[in-house]
N, C-alpha and C positions, 0 to 999 in steps of 0.2 A: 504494500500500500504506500511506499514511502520511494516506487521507482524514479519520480520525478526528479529532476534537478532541485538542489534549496534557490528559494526566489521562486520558483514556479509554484510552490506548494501552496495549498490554502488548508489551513486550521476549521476544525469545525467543535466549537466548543457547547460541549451539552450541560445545561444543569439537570440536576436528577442521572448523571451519568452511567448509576452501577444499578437503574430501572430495567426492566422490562425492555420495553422500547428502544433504549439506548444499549443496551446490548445486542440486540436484532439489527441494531443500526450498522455498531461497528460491525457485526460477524456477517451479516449480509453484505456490505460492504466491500468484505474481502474474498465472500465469496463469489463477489461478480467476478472484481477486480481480476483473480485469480481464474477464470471460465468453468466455474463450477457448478455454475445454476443462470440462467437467462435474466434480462433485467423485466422480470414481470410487474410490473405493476409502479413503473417509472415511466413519466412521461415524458422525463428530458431525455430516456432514449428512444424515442420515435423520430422518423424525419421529421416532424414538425419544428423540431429544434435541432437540425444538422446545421451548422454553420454559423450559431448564434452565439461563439465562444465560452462554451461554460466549462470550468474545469473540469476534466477527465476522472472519472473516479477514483483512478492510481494516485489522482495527486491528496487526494484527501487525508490528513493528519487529525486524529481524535484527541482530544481530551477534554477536561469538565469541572464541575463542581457536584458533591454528593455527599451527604450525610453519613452513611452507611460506608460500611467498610468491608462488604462483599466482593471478592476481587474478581473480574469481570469473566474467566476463563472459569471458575464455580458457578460462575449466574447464567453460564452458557450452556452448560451441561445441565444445568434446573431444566430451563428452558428446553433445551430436548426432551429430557426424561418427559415434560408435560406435552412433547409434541409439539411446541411452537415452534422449533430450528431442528430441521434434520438430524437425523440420529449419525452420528460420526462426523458433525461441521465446528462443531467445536474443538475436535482434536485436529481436525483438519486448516483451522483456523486459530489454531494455540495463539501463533507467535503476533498475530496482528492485535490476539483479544491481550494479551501482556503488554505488547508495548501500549496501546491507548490505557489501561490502566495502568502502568507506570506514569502518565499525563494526568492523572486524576489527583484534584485536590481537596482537601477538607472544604465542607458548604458551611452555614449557617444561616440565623443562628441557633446554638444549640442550647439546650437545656443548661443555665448558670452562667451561659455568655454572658458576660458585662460590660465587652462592647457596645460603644454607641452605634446608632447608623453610619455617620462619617465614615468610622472605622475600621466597620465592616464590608461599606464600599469600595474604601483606600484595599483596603488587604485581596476582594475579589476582583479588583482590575488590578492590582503588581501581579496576580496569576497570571490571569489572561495575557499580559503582555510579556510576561516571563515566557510563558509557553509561546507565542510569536516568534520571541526573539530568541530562543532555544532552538528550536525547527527549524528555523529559518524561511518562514513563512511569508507569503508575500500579504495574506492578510486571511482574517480569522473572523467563522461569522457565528455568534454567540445564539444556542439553540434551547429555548426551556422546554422542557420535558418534564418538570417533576410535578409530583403529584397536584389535585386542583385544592386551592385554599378557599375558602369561607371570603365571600364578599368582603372585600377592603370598608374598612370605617373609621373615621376622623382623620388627623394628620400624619399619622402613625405611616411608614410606607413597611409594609408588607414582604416579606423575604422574597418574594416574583419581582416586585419593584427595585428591592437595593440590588438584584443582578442585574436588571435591564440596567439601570441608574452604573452599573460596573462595566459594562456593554459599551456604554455613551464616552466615560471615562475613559477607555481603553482604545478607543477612536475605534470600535466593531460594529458591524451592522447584527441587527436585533431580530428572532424570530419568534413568536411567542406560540407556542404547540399547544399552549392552555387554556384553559378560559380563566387562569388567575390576571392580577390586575397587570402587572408587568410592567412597560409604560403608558398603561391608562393611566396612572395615578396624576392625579393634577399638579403635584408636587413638579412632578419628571416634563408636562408639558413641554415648558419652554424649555430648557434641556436639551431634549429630543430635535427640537425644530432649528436652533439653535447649530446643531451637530452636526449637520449636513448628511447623516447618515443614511441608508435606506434601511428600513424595518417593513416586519409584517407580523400580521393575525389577526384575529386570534382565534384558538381555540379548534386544533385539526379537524376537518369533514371526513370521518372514516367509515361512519356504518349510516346507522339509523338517520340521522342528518343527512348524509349524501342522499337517501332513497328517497326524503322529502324533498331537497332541493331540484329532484325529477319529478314527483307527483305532484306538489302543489304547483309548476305552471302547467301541468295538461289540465288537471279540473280548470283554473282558470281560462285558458284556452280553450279548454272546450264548454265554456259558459255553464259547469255543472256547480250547484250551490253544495257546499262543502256547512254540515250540519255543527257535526260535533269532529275533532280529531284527540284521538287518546292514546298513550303509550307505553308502555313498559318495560325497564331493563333488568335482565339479568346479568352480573357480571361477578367475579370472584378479584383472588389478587390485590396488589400494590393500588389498583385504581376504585375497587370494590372497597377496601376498607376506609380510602380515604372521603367516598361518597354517600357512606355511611355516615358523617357528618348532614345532620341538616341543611346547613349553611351552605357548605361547599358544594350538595346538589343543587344546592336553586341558583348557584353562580355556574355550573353545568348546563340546567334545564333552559338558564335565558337563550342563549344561543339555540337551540329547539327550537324555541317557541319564535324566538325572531325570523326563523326562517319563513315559518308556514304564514306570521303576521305578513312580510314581506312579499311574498309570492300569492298569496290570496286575498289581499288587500284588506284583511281583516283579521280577527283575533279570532277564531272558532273554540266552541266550549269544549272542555277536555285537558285533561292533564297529563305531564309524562311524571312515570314512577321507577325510584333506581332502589334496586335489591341488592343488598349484598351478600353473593352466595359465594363462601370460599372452596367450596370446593371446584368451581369451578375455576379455580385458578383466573389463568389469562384469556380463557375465553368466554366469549358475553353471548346472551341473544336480544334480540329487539324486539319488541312485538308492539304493531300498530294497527288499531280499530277505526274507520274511517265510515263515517255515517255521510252518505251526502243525497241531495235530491236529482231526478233525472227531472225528463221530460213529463210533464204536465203534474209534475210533485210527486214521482213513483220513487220511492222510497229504497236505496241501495245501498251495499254495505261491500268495502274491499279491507279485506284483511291482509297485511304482509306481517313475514316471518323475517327475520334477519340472524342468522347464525355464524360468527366468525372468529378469529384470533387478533387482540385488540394491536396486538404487538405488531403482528405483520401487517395487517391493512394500515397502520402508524410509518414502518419503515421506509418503505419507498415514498412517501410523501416528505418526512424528514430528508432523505437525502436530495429528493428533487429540490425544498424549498435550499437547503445549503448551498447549493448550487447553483438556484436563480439569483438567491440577496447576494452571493457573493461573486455574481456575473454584474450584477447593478452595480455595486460595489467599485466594483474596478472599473465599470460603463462610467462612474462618475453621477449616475443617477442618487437624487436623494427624498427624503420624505417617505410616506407611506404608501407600500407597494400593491396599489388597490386591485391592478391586473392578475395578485396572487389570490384575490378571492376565491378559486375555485379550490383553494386547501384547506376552506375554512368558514366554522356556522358563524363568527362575527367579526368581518373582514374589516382591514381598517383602510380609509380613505374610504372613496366614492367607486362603487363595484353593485353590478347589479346581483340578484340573490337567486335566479334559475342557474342549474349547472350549466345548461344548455352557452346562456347567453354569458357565461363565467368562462367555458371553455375557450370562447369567441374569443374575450379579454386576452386568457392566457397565448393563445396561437395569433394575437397580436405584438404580446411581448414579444413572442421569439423571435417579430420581426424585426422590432423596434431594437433589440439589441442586435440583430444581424448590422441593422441600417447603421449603428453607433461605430463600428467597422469599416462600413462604406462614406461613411464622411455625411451621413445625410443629417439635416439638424435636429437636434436636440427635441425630445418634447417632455412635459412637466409629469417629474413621477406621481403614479396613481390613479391618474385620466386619460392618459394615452391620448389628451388633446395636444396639438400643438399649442406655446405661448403664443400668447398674442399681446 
């Protein structure tokens, strides 16, 4: 993973690093890298993005921030044994999952930290730019992943917050995989804008969200009056336990509910409900009840099922977005990268909310960075309008 010349490499630093997700990242990672497995379920390897310079997978360099102290080639073979990563990819992928855990550093805060904010910001950007300047990287794009926190409240910023706010410090573009606050926080606003950085999120489109962000514009589309929409999650694991928290589901469920508001032009009655079942480890299912009226009020009901592995439908989105912000990045593009809405229930900047027309967005960037190649001018990150 590390064939690239130093200067060409790009860092991809994960919070939450020794998760789920962020283990599938790296070990998937090296298992393209290396012709091991096909790049399913990435979009920056389709032609649609041939020529739009995005670093090459080989050049990607891991490391992170994480609480825990699970060393990454233990969290790999979990991970098989429950059937998320191929049985024999972690052995086959030892030396790549060591070295990005020899890049892994202590997170916080933790229990009895007595650091202040400052302090903890100062100490998480000397990381990140130690690991830069270690690699010898040409630039490093800072990815949260860790688990989701309970709605942000008063002036206090939030552990999602003092990494992004370490992100900004560290001159890194910011991706936020969560629906925790990151840099929503009003605190980090100006900051952010300030920074000239490019950022994205929030909060990955991996199951039950992606399947809405297709069915809420066909009923609209097809002028069918949408009743009631209802939902249910099962899920186990690292993202199970921490959804388990009241709080941190209904900073979860807002992204839900904004899609179908967004897409149906309305709020339909119905709630989504998150379960947590451990035994189900890392895989979830979805279940959604969908009351709507036809023609002349005939009364019809479409049920889906959604069954998956949260880790892998997560990875190949993570490394796509690594690779877009840190294609902008270098494009010189900055602000909030609204064209990435298609990775996410609450995009930031201005991005419309069907995938359909998310897609559009996305296989616009890829031109728009092709054009940044061909000399053609500049347009304002997030709207893909030209300045005027």
């Amino acid at each position: 993973m590390s064939a690239s010349l130093p200067g060409t490499r790009v860092g991809v630093w994960l919070i939450g690093a020794r998760g789920s997700v962020a283990t599938t990242v790296v070990a998937g990672c090296a298992a393209l890298t290396a012709g091991l497995h096909p790049p399913i379920g990435l979009a920056t390897e389709t032609p649609v993005f041939a020529g739009s310079g995005l670093p090459p997978l080989a050049s990607l360099v891991f490391g992170g921030h994480d609480t825990v102290d699970c060393p990454l080639p233990k969290r790999a073979e979990a991970l098989a044994a429950g059937g998320v990563l191929p049985a024999g990819l972690p052995a086959a992928v030892r030396a790549e999952l060591s070295a990005a855990d020899r890049e892994i550093r202590p997170g916080g805060p933790l229990t009895g930290d007595a650091r202040g904010e400052e302090e903890l910001i100062a100490a998480f950007a000397a990381d990140i730019r130690d690991f830069v300047r270690r690699c010898r990287l040409a630039r490093a794009v800072v990815v949260n992943l860790a688990s989701t926190e309970p709605t942000a409240a008063g002036d206090a910023l939030p552990p999602s917050s003092l990494y992004a706010a370490a992100a900004l410090r560290a001159g890194c573009p910011y991706v936020n995989f969560t629906p925790s606050t990151g840099l929503h926080h009003p605190a980090l606003t100006s900051a952010a804008a300030a920074s000239g950085l490019p950022h994205a999120g929030r909060d990955g489109k991996t199951g039950q969200t992606l399947l809405r962000s297709v069915l809420g514009p066909m009923f609209t589309q097809r002028a069918l009056a949408v009743r009631a929409w209802s939902g249910t999650n099962l899920l186990g694991g690292g993202d199970g336990a921490s959804l388990a928290d009241p709080a941190a589901a209904a900073a979860k469920n807002a992204g839900k509910e904004r899609v179908l508001a967004d897409t149906l032009g309305t709020t339909p009655e119905g709630e989504v409900h998150i379960d947590d079942v451990p035994a189900l480890g890392d895989w979830k299912t979805a279940w959604d009840h969908i009351a709507f009226d036809g023609f002349l009020g005939t009364r019809m009901i479409l049920q889906t099922i959604w069954q998956g592995c949260d880790s892998a439908l997560a990875a190949p989105l993570v490394l796509d977005l690594a690779r877009l912000t840190a294609r902008a990045h270098e494009a010189g593009l900055t602000g909030p990268l609204g064209e990435l809405a298609f990775y996410f229930k609450d995009p930031v900047g201005e991005a419309p909310a069907g995938l359909a027309e998310q897609y559009g967005a996305l296989t616009g960037f890829a031109k728009r960075l092709r054009d940044v190649d061909a000399g053609e001018p500049e347009r304002r990150s997030g709207t893909g309008e030209e300045e005027r």
